[in-house]
C-alpha positions in Angstrom: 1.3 -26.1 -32.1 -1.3 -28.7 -30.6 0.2 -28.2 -27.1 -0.1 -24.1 -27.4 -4.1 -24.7 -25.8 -2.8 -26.2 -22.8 0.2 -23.9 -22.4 -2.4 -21.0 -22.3 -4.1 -22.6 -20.1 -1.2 -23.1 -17.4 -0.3 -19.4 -18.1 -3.8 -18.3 -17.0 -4.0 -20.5 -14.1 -0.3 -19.0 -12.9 -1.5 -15.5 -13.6 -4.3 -16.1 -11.7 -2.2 -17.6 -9.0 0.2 -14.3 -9.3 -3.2 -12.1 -9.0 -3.8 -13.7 -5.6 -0.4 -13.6 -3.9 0.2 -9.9 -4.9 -3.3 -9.6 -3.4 -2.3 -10.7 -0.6 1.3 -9.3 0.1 -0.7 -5.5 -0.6 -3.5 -6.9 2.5 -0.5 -7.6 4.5 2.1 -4.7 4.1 -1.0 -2.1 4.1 -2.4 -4.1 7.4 0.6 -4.3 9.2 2.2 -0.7 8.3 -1.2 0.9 9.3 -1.3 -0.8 13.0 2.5 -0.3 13.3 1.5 3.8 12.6 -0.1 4.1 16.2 3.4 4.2 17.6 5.4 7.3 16.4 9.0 6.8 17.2 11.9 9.0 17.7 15.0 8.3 15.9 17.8 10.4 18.1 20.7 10.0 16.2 18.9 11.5 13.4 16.4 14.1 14.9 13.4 12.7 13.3 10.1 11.5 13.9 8.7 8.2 11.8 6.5 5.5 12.1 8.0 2.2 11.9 5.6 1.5 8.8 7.3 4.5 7.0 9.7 1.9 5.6 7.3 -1.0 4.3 4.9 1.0 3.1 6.4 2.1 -0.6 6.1 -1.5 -1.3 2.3 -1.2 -1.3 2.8 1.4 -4.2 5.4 -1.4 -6.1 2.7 -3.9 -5.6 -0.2 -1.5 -7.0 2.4 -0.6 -9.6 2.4 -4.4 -10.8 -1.3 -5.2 -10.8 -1.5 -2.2 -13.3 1.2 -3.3 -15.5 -0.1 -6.8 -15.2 -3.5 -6.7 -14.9 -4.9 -3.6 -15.5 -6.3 -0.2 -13.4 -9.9 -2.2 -13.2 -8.3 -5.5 -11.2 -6.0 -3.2 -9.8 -8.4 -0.9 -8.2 -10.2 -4.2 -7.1 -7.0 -5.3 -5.4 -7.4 -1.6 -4.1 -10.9 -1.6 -2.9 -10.7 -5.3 -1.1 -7.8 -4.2 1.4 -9.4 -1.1 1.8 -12.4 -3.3 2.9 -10.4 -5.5 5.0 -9.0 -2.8 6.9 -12.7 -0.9 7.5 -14.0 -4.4 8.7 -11.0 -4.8 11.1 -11.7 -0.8 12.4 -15.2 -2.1 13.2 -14.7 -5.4 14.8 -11.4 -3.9 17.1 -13.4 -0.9 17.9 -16.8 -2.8 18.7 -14.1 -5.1 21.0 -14.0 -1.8 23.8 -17.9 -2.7 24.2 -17.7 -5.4 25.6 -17.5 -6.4 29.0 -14.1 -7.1 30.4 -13.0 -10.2 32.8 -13.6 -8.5 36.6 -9.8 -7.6 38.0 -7.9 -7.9 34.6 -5.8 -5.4 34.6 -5.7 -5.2 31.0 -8.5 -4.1 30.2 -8.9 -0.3 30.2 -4.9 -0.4 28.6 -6.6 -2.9 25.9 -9.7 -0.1 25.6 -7.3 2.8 24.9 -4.8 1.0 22.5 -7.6 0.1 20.4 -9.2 3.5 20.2 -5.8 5.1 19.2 -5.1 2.1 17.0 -9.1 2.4 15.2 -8.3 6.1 14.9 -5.0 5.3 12.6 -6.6 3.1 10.8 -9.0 5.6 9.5 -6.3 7.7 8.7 -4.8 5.1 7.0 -7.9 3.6 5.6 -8.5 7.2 3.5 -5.0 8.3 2.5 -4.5 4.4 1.3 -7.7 5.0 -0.6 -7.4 8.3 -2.3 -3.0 8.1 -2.7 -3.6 4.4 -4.3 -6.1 5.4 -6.2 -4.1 8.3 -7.7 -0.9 5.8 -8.0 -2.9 3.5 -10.3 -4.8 6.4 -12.2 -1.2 8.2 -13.0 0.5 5.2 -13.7 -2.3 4.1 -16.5 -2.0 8.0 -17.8 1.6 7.8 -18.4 1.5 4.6 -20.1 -1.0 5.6 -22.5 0.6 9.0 -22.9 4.4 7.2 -23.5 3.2 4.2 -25.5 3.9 1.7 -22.6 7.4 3.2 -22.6 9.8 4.4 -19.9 8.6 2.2 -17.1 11.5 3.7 -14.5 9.4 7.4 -15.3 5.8 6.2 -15.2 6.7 4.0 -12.0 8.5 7.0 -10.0 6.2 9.9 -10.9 3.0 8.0 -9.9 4.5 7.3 -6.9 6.4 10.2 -5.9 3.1 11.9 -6.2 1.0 9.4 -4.4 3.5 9.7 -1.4 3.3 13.1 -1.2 -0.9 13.0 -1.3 -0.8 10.0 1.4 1.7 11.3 3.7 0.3 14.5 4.0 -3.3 13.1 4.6 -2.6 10.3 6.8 -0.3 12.4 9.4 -3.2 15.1 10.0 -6.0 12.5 10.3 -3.9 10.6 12.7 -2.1 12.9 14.8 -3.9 16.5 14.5 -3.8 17.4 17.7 -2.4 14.8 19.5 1.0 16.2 18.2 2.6 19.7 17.5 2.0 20.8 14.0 6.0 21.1 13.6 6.0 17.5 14.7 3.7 16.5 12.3 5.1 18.3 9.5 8.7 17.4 9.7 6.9 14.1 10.0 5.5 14.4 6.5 8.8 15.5 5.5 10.7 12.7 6.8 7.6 10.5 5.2 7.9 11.8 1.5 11.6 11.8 2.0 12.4 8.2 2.5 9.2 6.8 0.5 10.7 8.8 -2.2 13.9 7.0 -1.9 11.7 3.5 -2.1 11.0 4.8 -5.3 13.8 4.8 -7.3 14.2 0.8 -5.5 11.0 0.1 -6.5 12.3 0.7 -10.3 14.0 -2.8 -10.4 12.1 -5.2 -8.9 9.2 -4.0 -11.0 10.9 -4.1 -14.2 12.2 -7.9 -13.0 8.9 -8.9 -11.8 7.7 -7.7 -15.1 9.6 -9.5 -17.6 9.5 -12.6 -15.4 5.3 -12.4 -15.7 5.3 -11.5 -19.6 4.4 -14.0 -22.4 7.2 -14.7 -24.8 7.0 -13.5 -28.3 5.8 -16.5 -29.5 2.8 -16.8 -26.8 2.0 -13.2 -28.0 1.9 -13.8 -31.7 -0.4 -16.6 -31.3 -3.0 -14.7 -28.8 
């Protein structure tokens, strides 16, 4: 097949492209859910606790999930390490902000000071249990593929992540909130946490195995590479 060059080079290209914008959606959700974590809110109706990232956050762990499958726990882990890098830079340039010198008579600006120091502090919560319950996410993930001959995705997918969830949730509520909230509070928070990112989970199953066969090569592309 004269053509086949070409064709593997248009795959490349698109895997390439597919490396960038799952890059990109793990910088956003991990960004967004970690700043949206300063604000604990209080769901009446059901008695609980959360964060409003609580519900976004699980699709970090998809995400991870399908730079393993498609890319590896090396590119993966770089994927890991660059929003992890992101976030540390944004900690430094928000928290440097309180420094300097506000506008004489703004009333903003001591409300501007504190928001950032509470929203630098959840970041650092959030910058190490993204580090270390990631990390473990792409490590288990890799494990259980290599222990199940690439088999079972639904099984690999939900046990790295159901014990990912559990590491992150723990370490991200007692970074952030220890002592700033009742240790009841905080644990019926982690509760609540590992609850509904549990639930993601099992949702997480099907768009990863559609995202997968949508980004493999056919059978005749794998024959001939």
């Amino acid at each position: 097949d004269l053509h086949y060059p070409l064709r593997r080079q248009r795959q490349d290209v698109y895997k390439r492209q597919i490396y960038i914008i799952l890059n990109l959606l793990l910088f956003t959700f991990y960004i967004f859910t970690s700043i949206a974590a300063t604000k604990p809110i209080y769901l009446e109706s059901l008695d609980i606790i959360i964060t409003p990232g609580t519900f976004l956050y699980p699709l970090t762990f998809l995400i991870v999930d399908l730079l393993n499958e498609n890319f590896g726990l090396r590119l993966a882990r770089r994927a890991i390490l660059f929003a992890f890098a992101s976030n540390a830079m944004i900690i430094i340039l928000l928290y440097a902000s309180t420094f300097l010198p506000g506008l004489p008579g703004w009333k903003l600006d001591t409300p501007y000071n504190d928001v950032i120091i509470q929203v630098s502090s959840v970041l650092v919560a959030s910058s190490v249990s993204f580090l270390v319950s990631e990390n473990i996410n792409s490590y288990l993930l890799c494990k259980i593929k290599e222990l199940t001959n690439s088999r079972f995705l639904f099984l690999r997918i939900f046990l790295s992540t159901l014990f990912a969830v559990i590491i992150d949730s723990f370490v991200f509520c007692y970074i952030a909130f220890y002592g700033s909230m009742q240790n009841n509070d905080i644990l019926n928070m982690i509760y609540v946490q590992i609850a509904i990112k549990v639930c993601f989970a099992f949702f997480n199953i099907l768009p990863a195995y559609g995202c997968l066969l949508y980004t493999s090569p056919s059978p005749r592309d794998r024959q001939k590479s």
